[in-house]
N, C-alpha and C positions, 0 to 999 in steps of 0.2 A: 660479440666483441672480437675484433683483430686479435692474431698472436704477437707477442715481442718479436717475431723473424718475421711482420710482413713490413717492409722496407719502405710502403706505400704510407702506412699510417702513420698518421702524426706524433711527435717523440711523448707527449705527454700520455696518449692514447697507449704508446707502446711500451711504456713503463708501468702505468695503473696495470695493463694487461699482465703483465710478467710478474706485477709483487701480488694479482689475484688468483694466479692462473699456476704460477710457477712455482714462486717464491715460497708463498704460504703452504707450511706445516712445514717447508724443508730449509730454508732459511728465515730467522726472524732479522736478522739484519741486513740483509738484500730485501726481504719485501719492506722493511722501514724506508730503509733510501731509496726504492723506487716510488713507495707511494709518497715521498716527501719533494724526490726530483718533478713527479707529475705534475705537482702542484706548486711549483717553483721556478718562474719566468727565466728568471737569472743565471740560473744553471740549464735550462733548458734553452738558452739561449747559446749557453758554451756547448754543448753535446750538438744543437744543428748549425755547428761550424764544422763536421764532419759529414763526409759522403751520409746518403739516408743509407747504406751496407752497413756501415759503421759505427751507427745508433744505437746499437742493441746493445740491452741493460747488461747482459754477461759478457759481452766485451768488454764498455766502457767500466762495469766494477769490476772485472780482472786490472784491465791498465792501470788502473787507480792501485789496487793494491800492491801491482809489481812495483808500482811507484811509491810503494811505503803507506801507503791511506791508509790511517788509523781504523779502528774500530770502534765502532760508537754510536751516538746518536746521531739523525739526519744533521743536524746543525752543525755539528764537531767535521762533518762528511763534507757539508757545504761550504764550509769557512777552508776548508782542504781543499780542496777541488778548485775554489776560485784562486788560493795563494799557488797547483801545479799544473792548472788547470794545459801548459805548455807541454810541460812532460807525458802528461796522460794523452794529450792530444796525439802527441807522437809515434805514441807507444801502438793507440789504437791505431793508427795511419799503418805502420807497420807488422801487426800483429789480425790473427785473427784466433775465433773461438774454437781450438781444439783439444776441448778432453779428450785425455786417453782413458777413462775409467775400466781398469783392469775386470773389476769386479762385472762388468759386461759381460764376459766370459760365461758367466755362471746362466745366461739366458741363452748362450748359445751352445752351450755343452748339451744338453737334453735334446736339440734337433740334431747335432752332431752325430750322435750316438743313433741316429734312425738312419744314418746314411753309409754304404757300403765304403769302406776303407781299403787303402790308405789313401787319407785325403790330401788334397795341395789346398789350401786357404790361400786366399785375394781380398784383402779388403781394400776397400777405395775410401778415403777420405781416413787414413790410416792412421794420422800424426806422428805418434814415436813409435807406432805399433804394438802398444803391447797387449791390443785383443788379437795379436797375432800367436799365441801360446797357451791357448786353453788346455796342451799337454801338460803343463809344465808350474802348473798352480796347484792348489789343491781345494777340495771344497765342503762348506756342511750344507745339506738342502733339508730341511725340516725336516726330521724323524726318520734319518737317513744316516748310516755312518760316514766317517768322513772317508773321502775318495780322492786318492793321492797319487803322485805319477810313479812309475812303473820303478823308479828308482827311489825312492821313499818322501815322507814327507815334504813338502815346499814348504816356504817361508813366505807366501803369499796362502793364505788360507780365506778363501771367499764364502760368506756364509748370505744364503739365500733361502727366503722365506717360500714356498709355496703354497698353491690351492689347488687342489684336479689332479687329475691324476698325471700329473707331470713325469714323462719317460727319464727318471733321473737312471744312467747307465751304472753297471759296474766295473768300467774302467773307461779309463782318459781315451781319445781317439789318439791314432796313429797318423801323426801331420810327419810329411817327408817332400814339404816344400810349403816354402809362406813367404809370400810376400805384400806389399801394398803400394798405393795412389795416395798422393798429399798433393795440394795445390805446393806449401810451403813443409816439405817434410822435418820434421824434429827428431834430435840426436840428443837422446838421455845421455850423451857420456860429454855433452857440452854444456856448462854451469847454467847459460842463459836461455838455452832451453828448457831445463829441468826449473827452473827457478818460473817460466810463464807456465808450464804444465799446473804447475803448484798454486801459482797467482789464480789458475783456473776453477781451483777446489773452493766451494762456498765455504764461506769462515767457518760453520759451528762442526765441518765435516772433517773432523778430528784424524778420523778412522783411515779416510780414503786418502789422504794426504801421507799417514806412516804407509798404506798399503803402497802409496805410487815411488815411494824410496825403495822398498823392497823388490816391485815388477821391475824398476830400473836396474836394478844390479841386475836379476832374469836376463833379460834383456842386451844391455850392457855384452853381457859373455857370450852373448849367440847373436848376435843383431842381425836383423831380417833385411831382405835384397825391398828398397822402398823407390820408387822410384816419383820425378817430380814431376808435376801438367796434370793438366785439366781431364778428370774422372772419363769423361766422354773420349776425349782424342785418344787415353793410355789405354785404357779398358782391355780390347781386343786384342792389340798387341801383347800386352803382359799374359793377359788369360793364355795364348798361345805357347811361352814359354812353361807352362803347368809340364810336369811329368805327364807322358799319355799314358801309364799305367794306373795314375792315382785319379781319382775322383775329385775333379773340379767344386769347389764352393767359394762362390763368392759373395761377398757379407759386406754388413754397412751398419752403422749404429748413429742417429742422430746426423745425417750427412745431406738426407736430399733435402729437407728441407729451406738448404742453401743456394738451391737451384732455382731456377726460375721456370716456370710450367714447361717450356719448349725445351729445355735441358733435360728434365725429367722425365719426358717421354721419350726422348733421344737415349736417354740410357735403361729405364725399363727397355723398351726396342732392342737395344742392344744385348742389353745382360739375358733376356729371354733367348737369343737366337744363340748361345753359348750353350758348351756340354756340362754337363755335370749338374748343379745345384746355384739356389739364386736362398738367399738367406738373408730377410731385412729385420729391420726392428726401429721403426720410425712412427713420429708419430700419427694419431689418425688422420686419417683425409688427406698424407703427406703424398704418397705412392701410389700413380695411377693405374687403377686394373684392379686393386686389393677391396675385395668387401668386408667392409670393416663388421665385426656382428654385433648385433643390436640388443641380443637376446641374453647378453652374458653381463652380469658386475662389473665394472671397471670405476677406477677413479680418474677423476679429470684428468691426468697428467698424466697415463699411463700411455705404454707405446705399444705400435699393434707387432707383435713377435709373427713372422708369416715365413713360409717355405717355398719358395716357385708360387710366390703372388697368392698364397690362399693362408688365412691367418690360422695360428696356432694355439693363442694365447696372448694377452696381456702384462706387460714389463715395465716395471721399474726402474724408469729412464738412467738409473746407476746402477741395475742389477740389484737392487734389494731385496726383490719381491720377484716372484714372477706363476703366475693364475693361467694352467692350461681349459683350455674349451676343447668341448669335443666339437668337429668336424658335422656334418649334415651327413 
């Protein structure tokens, strides 16, 4: 079966996929209304009035709900949808799918912590940045104390399940430069960004929604140097502004997938010939050059966690979870 991000499959095809593949166990009311939109002419008739980019089920239910869309049953959804179906249109025409899920952090802390410091972070596909302060959060990793920044406790507290022998550190890395890449960069300290960040959080995700009011104040008082255009063209340029003292790492969560094959080897290509460190966490068979391992547990949905193209362990596309594998 096709993913919800292949732009190629049919909309009905690319909803069934997303409420079997996605939805299920992590929302029960996005996989209701995608398996209800699949099999729903009507409505699927309003969603391929958008570009095929702009079909994808966690767009079109963000727009909906920035747009006020109730929560409910697929029918209360559909009888919605057809009375704004104007608004949401819009919205998606305008917007795209950028979580920022702070709690990310907590998968990239543990490779962090292997890498020689002090480091400059880069992420590309950034949005408001706030996987841009893994110093500046604090965290619980399964049977681990909690591990807080050098100046006490945060008010972002990320608790993260693991499996393996997961290098969790005993202290925060030293970042003394962070910046990032957005097609459309987002500013936590503007109402209507902060309000689509939020529209972005699956409804039943309580947790991650107080967490992303919290990363926003973070954030807010220190905001990161973010700059706007296409991952490929910015790339090199920003990487060169890095401190030459500090160790390069440049990171990405959930990003290439938005690229289309010749993009993505343009920028593996690229991020490879760069100094320092290449840090992804996408899903599988997303990133070319990475062998995904065969030999290890994972669940569907999980995302391959890799260091300079060789995978480390399996992730909880929200940092929930995260299952190191040992290396060959």
């Amino acid at each position: 079966m096709r993913t919800s991000a292949d732009s190629n499959a049919p909309t009905a095809e690319r909803y069934r996929a997303f409420a079997e593949v996605e939805a299920r166990g992590m929302s029960a009311t996005y996989e209701t209304w995608a398996l209800g939109l699949a099999d729903d002419p009507g409505t699927i008739a309003l969603v391929d009035e958008l570009p095929a980019a702009k079909r994808q089920p966690n767009l079109v239910f963000s727009a909906a709900r920035f747009q006020g869309a109730p929560l409910g049953p697929y029918e209360l959804f559909r009888d919605w949808m057809q009375a704004h179906w104007v608004e949401v249109r819009a919205t998606a025409v305008s917007h795209a799918t950028q979580t920022n899920e702070a709690a990310r952090c907590s998968l990239h802390l543990p490779v962090l912590a292997g890498i020689d410091g002090p480091v400059a972070l880069l992420e590309v596909g950034t949005s408001a940045g706030l996987c841009l302060y893994p110093d500046r959060y604090s965290y619980r990793y399964r049977g681990r104390p909690q591990l807080d920044p050098a100046d006490g406790p945060s008010e972002v507290v990320l608790d993260c399940a693991t499996v393996g022998p997961v290098p969790v550190p005993d202290r925060l890395p030293e970042v003394v430069w962070r910046a990032g890449i957005d097609l459309n960069p987002l500013d936590v300290t503007r109402p209507d960004d902060l309000a689509w960040l939020d529209a972005l959080i699956w409804p039943e995700h309580d947790d991650r929604r107080t967490r992303l009011q919290s990363a926003a104040r973070i954030v807010a008082a220190d905001p990161p140097r973010i700059v706007a255009g296409d991952l490929n063209e910015r790339l090199a340029a920003l990487a060169a502004e890095a401190p030459a003292d500090a160790t390069l790492v440049v990171f990405h969560t959930a990003v290439i997938a938005y690229l289309d094959d010749a993009a993505r080897t343009r920028f593996v290509d690229t991020v490879r010939r760069l100094p320092g460190h290449w840090l992804s966490v996408e899903a599988r068979s997303i990133v070319p050059g990475i062998d995904v391992r065969t030999d290890t547990e994972s669940d569907s949905v999980d995302f391959v966690l890799a260091l300079d193209g060789v995978q480390l362990g399996w992730a909880h596309p929200h940092g929930r979870a995260l299952t190191w594998v040992r290396n060959p």
